[in-house]
DSSP file (Angstrom, degrees, kcal/mol; ACC not computed):
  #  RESIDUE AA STRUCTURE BP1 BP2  ACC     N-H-->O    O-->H-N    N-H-->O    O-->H-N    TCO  KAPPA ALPHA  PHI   PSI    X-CA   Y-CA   Z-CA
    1    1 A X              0   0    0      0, 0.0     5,-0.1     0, 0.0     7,-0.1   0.000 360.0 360.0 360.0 140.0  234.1   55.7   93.5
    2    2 A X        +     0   0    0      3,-0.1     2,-0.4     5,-0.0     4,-0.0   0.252 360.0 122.8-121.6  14.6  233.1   58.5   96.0
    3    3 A X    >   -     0   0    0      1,-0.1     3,-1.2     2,-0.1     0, 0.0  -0.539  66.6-138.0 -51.7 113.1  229.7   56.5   96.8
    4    4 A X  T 3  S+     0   0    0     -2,-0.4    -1,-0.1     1,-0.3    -2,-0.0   0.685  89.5  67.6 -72.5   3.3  229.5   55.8   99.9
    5    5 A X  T 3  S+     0   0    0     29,-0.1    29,-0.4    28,-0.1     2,-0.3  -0.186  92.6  52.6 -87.8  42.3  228.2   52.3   99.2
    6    6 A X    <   -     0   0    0     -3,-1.2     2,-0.3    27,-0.2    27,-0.2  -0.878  67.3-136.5-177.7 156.3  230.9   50.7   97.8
    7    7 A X  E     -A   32   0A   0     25,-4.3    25,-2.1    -2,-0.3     2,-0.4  -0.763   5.4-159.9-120.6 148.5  234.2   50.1   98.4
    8    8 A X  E     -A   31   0A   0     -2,-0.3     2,-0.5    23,-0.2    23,-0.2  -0.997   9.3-161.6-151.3 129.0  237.6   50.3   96.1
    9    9 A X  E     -A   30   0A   0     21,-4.7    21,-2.4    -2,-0.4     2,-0.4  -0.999  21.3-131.9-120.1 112.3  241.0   48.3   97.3
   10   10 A X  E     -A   29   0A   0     -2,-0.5    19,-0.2    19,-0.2    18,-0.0  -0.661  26.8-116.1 -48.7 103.2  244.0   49.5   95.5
   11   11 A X        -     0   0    0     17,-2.7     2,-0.1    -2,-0.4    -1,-0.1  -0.206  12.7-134.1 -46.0 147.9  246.1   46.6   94.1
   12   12 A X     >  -     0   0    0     -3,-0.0     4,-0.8     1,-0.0     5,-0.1  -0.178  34.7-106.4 -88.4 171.0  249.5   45.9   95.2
   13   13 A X  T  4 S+     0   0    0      1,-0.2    -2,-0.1     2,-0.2    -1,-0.0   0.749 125.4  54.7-107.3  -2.1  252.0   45.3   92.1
   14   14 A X  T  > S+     0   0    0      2,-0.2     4,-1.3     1,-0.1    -1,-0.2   0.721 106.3  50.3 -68.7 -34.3  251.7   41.6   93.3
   15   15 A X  H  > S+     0   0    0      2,-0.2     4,-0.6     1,-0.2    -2,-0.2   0.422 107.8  51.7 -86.7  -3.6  248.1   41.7   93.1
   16   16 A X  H  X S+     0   0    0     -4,-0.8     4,-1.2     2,-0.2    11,-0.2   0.692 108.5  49.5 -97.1  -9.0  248.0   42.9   90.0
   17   17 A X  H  > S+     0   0    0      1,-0.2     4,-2.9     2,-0.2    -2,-0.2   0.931 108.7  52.1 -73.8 -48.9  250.1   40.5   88.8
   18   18 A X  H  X S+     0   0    0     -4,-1.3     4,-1.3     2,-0.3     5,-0.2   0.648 103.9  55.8 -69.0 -39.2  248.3   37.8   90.2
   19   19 A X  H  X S+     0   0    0     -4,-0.6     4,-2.4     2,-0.2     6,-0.5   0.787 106.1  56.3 -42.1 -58.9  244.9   38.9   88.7
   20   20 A X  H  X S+     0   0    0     -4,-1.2     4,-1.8     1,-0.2    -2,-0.3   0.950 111.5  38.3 -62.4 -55.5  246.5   38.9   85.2
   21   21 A X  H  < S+     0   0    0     -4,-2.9    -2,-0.2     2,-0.2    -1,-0.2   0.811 117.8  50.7 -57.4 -26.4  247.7   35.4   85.2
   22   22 A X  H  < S+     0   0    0     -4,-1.3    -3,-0.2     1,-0.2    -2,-0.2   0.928 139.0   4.7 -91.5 -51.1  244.2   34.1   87.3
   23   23 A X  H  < S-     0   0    0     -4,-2.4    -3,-0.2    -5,-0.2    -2,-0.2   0.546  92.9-118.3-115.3  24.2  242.2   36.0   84.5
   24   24 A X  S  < S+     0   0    0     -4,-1.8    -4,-0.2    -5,-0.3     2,-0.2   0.467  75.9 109.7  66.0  -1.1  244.3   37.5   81.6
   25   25 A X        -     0   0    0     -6,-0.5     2,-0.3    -5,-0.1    -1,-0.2  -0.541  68.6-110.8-102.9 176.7  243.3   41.0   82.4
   26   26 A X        +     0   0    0     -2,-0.2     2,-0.2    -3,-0.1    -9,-0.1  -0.723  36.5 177.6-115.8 142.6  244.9   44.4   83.8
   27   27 A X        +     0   0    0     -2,-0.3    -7,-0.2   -11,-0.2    -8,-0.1  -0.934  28.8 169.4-152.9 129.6  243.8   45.5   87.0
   28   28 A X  S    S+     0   0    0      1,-0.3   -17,-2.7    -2,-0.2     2,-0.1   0.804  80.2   4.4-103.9 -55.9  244.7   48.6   89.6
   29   29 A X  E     -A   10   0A   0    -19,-0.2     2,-0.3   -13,-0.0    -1,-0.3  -0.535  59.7-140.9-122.1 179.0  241.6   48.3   92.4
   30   30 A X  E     -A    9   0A   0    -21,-2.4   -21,-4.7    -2,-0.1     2,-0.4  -0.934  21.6-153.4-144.9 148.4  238.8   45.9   92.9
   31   31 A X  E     -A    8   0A   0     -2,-0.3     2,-0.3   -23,-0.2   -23,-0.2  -0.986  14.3-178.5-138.8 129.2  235.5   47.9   94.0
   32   32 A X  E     -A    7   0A   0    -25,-2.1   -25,-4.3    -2,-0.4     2,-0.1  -0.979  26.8-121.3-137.6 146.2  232.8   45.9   96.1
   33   33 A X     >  -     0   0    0     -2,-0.3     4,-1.6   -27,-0.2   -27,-0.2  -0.290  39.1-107.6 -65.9-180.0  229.2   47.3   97.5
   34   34 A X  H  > S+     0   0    0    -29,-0.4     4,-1.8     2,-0.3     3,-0.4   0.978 117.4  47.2 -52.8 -81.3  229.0   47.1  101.2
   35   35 A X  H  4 S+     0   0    0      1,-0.3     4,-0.3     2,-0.2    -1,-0.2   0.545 109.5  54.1 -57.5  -4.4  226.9   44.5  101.4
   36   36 A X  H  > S+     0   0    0      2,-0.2     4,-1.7    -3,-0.1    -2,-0.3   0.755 108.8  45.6 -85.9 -41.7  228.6   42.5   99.0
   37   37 A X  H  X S+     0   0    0     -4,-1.6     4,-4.4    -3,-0.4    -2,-0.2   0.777 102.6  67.4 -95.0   8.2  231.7   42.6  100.5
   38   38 A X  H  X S+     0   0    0     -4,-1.8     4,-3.4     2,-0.2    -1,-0.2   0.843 104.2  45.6 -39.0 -48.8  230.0   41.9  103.8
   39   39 A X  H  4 S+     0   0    0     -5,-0.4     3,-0.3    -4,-0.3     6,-0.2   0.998 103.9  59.1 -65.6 -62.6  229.1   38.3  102.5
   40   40 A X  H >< S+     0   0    0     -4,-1.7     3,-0.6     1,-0.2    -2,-0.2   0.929 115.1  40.9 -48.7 -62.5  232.5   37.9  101.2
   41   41 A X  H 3< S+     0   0    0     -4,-4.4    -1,-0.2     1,-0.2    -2,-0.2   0.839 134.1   8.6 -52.1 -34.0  233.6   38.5  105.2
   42   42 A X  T 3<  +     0   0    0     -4,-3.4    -1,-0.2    -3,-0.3    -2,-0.2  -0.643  63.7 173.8-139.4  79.3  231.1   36.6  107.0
   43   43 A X  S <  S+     0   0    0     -3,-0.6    -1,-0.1     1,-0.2    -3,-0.1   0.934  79.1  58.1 -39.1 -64.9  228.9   34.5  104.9
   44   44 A X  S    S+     0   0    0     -3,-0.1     2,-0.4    -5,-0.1    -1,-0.2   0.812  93.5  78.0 -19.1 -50.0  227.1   32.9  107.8
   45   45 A X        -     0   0    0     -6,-0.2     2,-0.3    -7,-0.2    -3,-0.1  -0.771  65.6-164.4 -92.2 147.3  225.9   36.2  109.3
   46   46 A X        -     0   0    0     -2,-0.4     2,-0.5     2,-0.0    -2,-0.1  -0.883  16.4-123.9-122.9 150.4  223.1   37.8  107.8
   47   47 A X        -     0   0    0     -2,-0.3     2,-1.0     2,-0.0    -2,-0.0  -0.734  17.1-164.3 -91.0 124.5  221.8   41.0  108.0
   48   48 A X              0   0    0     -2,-0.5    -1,-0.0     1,-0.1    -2,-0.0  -0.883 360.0 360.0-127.1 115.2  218.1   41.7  109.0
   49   49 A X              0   0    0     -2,-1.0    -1,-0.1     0, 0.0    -2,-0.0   0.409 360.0 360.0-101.3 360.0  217.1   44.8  108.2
C-alpha cells in the first residue's frame, strides 16, 4: 500500500505458516493504519491530538 497511513509487514515463511493453522487462511503481509498499529504498541498511551 503506498499510503502513507498504513503500514504492510512482509511475512516470514514461518509466519505464514502460523497464520494458516491460527486461522485457515493464506497470508504474505499483514497491513495496519498508523494509528492502529500504535494501540497495538502502547495501548496505555494515547494520543491527543
Amino acid at each position: 500500500m503506498s499510503d502513507q497511513n498504513h503500514i504492510r509487514i512482509e511475512l516470514t515463511e514461518e509466519q505464514k505458516a502460523q497464520v494458516k493453522a491460527a486461522t485457515g487462511k493464506d497470508a504474505r503481509a499483514i497491513e495496519f493504519g498508523v494509528e492502529e498499529l500504535e494501540e497495538r504498541i502502547a495501548p496505555m498511551t494515547r494520543r491527543i491530538t
